[in-house]
LOBAVEX-411061 format. One record per residue: residue number from 0; y, x, z of N, C-alpha, C in turn; residue in one letter. Coordinates in Angstrom, 3 decimals. Each point is the difference from the previous one (the first is absolute). Layout:
// residues N
  num       n_y       n_x       n_z      ca_y      ca_x      ca_z       c_y       c_x       c_z  residu
  NUM         Y         X         Z         Y         X         Z         Y         X         Z       A
...
//
This chain:
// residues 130
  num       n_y       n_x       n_z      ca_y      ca_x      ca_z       c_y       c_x       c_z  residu
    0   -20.851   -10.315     6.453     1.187     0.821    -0.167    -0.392     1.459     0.195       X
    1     0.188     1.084    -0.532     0.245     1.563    -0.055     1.339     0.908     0.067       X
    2    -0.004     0.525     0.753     1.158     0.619    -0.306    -0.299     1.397    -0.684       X
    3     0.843    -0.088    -1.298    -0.587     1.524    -0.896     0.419     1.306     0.572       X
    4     1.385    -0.206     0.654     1.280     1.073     0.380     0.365     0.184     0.355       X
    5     1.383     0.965     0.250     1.245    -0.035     0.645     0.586    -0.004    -1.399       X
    6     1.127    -1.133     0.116     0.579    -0.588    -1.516     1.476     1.257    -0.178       X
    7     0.567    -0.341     1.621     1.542     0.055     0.438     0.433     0.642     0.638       X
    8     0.444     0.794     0.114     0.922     0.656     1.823     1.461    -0.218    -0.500       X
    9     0.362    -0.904     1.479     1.548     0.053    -0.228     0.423     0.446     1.686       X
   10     1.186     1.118    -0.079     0.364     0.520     1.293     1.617    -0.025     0.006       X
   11     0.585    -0.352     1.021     1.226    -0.508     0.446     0.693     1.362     0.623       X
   12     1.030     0.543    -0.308     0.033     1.396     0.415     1.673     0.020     0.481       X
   13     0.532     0.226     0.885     1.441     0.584     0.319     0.613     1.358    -0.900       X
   14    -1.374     0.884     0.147     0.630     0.920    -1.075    -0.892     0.089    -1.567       X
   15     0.545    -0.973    -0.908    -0.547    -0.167    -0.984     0.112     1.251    -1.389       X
   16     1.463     0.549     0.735    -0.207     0.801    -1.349    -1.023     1.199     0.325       X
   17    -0.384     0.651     1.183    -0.564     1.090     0.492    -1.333    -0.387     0.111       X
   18    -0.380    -1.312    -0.213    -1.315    -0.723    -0.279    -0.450    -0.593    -1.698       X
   19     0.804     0.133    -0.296    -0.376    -0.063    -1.609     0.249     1.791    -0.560       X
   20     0.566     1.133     0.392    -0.164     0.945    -0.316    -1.269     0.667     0.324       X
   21    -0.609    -0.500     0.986    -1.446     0.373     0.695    -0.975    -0.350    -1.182       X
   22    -0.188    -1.509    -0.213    -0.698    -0.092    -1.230     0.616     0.176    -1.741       X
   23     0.898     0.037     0.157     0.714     0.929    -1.747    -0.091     1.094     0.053       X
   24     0.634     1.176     0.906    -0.076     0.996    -0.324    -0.984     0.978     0.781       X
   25    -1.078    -0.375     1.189    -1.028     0.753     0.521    -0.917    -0.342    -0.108       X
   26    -0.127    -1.307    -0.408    -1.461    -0.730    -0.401    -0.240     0.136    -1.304       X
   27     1.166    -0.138    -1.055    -0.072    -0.549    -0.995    -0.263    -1.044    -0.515       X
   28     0.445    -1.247     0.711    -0.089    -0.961    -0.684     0.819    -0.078    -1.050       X
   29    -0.341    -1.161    -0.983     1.435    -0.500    -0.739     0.514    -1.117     0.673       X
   30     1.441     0.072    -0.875     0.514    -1.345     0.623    -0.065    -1.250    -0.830       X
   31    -0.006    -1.070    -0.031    -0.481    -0.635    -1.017     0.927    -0.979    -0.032       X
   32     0.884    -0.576     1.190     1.478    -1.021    -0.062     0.358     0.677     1.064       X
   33     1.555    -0.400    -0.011     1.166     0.689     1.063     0.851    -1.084     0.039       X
   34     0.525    -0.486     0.948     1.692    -0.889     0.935     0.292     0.830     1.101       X
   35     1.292    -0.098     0.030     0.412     0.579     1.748    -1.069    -0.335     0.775       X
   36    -0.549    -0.777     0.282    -0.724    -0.294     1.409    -1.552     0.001    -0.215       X
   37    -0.433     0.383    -1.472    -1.440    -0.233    -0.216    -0.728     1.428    -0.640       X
   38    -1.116     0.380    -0.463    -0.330     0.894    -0.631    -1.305    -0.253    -0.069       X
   39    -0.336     0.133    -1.238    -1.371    -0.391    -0.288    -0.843     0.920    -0.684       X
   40    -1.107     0.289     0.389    -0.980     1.585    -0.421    -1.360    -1.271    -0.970       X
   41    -0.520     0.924    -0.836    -1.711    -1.004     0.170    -0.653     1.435    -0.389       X
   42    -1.272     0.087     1.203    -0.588     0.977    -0.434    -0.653    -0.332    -0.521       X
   43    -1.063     1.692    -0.483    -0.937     0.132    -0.756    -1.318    -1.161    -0.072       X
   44    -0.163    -1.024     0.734    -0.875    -0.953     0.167    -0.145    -1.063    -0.461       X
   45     1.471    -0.177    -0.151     1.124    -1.251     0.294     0.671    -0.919     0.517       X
   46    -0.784     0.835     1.078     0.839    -0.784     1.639     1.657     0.476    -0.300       X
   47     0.254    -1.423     0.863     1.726     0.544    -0.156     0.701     0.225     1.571       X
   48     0.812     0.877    -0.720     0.261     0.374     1.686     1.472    -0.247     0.118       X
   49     0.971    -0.556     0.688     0.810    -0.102     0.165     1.012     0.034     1.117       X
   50     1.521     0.306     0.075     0.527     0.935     1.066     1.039    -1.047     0.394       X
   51     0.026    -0.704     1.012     1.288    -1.074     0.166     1.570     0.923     0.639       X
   52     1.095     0.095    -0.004     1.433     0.201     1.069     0.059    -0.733     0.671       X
   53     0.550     0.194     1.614     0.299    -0.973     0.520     1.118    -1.022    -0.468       X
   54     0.342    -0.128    -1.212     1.041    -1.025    -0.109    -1.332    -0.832    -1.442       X
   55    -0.332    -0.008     0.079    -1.607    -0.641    -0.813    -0.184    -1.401     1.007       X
   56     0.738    -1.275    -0.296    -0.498    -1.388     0.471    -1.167    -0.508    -0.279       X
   57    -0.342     0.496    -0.979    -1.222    -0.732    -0.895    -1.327    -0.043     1.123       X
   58     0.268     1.430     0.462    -1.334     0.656     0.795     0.520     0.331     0.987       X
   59     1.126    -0.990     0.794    -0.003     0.462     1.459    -1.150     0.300     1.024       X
   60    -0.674    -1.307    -0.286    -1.244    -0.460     0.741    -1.117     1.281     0.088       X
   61     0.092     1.149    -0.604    -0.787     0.629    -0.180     0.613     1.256     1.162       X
   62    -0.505    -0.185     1.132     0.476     0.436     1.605    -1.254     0.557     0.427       X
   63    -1.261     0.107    -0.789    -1.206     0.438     1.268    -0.483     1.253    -0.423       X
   64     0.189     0.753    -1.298    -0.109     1.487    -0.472    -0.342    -0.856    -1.712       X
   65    -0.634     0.758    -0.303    -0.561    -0.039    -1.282    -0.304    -1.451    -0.037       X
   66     0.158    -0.530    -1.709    -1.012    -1.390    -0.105    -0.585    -0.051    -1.231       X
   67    -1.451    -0.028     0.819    -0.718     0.735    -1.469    -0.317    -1.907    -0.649       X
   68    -0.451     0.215    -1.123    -0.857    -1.060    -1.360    -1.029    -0.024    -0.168       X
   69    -0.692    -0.837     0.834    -1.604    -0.002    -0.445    -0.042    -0.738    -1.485       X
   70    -0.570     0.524    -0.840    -0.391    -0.813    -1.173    -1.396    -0.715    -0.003       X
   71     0.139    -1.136     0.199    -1.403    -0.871    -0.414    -0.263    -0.238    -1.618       X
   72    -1.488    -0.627     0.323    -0.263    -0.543    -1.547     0.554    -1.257    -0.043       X
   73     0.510    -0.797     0.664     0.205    -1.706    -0.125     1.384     0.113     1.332       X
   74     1.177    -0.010    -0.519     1.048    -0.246     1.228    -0.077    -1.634     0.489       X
   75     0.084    -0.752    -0.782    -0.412    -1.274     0.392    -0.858    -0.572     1.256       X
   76    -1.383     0.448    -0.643    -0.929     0.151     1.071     0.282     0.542     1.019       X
   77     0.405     1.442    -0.287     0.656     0.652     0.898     0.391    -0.167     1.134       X
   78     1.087    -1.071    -0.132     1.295    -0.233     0.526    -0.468    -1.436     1.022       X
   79    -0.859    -0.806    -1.026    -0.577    -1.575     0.700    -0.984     0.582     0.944       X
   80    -0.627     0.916    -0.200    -0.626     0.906     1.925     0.558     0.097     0.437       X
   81     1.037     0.810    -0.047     0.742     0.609     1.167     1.110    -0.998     0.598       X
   82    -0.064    -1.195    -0.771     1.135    -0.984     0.882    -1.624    -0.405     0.550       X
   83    -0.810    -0.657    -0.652    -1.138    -0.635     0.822    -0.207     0.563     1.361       X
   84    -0.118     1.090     0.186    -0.214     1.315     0.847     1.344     0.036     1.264       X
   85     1.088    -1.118    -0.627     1.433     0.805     1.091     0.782     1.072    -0.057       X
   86     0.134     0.379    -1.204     0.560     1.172    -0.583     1.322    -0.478    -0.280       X
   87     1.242     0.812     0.548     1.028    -0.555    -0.441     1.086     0.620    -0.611       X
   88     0.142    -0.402    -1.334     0.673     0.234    -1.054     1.690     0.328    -0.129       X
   89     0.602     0.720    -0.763     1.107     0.188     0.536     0.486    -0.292    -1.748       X
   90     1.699    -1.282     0.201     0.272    -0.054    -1.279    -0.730    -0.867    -0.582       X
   91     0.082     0.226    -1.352    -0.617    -1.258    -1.099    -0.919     1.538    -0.575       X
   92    -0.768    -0.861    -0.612    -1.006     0.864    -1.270     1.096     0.484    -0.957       X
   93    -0.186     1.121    -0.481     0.574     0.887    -1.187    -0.829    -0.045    -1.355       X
   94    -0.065     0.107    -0.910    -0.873     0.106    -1.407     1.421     0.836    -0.884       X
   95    -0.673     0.493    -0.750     0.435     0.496    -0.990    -1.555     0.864    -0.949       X
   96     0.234    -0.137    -1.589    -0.860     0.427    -0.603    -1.326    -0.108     0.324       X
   97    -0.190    -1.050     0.569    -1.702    -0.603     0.150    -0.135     0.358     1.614       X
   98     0.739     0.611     0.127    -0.467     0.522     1.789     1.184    -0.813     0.937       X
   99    -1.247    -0.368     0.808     0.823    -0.792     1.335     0.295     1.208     1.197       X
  100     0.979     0.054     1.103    -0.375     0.528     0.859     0.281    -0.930     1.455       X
  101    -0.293     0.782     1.376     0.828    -1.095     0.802    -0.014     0.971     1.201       X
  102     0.733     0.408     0.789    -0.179     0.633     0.934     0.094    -1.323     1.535       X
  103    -0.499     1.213     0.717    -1.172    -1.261     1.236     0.395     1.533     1.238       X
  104    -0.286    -1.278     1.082    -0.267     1.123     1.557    -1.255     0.066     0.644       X
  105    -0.349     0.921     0.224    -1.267     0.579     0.626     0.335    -1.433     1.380       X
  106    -1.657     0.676     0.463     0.247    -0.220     1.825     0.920     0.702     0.548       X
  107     0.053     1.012    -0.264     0.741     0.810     0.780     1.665     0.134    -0.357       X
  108     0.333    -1.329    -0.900     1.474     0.395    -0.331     0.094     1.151    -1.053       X
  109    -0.982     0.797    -0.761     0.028     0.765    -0.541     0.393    -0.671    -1.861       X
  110     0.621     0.333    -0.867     0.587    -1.006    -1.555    -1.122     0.791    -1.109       X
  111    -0.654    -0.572    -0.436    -0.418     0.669    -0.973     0.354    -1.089    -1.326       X
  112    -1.186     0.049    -0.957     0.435    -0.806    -1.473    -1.587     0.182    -0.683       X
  113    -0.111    -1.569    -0.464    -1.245     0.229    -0.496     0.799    -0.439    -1.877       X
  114    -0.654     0.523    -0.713    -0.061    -0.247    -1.718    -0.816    -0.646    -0.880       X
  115     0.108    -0.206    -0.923    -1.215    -0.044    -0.766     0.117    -1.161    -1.535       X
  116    -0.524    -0.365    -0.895    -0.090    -0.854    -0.738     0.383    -1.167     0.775       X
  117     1.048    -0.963    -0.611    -0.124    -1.330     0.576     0.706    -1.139    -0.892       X
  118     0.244    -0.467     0.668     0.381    -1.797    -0.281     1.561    -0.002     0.152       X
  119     0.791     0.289    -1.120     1.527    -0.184    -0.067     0.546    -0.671     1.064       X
  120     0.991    -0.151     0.931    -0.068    -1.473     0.801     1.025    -0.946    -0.853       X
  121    -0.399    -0.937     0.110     0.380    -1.477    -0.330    -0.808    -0.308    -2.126       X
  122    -1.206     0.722     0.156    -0.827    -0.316    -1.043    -1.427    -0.236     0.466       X
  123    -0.408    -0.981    -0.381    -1.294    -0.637     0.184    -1.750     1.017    -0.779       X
  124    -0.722    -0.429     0.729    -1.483     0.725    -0.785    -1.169    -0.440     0.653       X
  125    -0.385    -0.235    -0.801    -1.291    -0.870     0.445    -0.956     0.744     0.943       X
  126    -0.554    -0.680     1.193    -0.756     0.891     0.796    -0.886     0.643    -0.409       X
  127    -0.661    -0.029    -1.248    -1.200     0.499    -0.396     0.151     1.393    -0.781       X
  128     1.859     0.569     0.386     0.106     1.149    -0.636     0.620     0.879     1.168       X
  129    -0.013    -0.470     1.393     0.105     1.113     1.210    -1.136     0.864     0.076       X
//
């Protein structure tokens, strides 16, 4: 397993609009999707960066500062270490457009999210293509 990156930053904010004006209008980001409670930038890299409200359920869980996206080459693999390992997972696996993600807790209680190519869940693949 490798990790290439930082895929993701997602940050949970009380004052969201005075935190998405920080990166729109002093950073210059763009914005790339908008809901009341969400805001979504992707920079120049293509990391995506994204801004939760506190009325955002989706990403309550996201309580410890920032949660960054490691991107691997193999999430699969990935993912069968880090349970091997005692790593514990938060939620079900996500996929969309070829990419799995899954966010997990440090030792320290700290949430991050690993990414990467994977295995749809509830579709089969032969081991000889992890």
């Amino acid at each position: 397993m490798t990790v290439l990156k930082v895929d993701f930053v997602g940050i949970r904010s009380d004052r969201l609009d005075e935190t998405v004006a920080l990166f729109r209008d002093v950073l210059g980001v763009s914005v790339n999707r908008q809901t009341d409670d969400l805001v979504a930038f992707k920079l120049a890299d293509g990391t995506a960066l994204e801004l939760y409200g506190p009325a955002n359920e989706f990403h309550s869980f996201f309580t410890t500062g920032p949660v960054v996206a490691f991107r691997v080459d193999n999430f699969d693999v990935a993912r069968r270490t880090m349970l091997a390992a005692g790593v514990r997972f938060i939620g079900d696996v996500q996929h969309a457009d070829g990419i799995s993600w899954q966010h997990f807790y440090c030792p320290d209680g700290t949430v991050l999210e690993i990414s990467g190519t994977g295995q749809k869940p509830g579709t089969s693949r032969s081991s000889d293509e992890c």
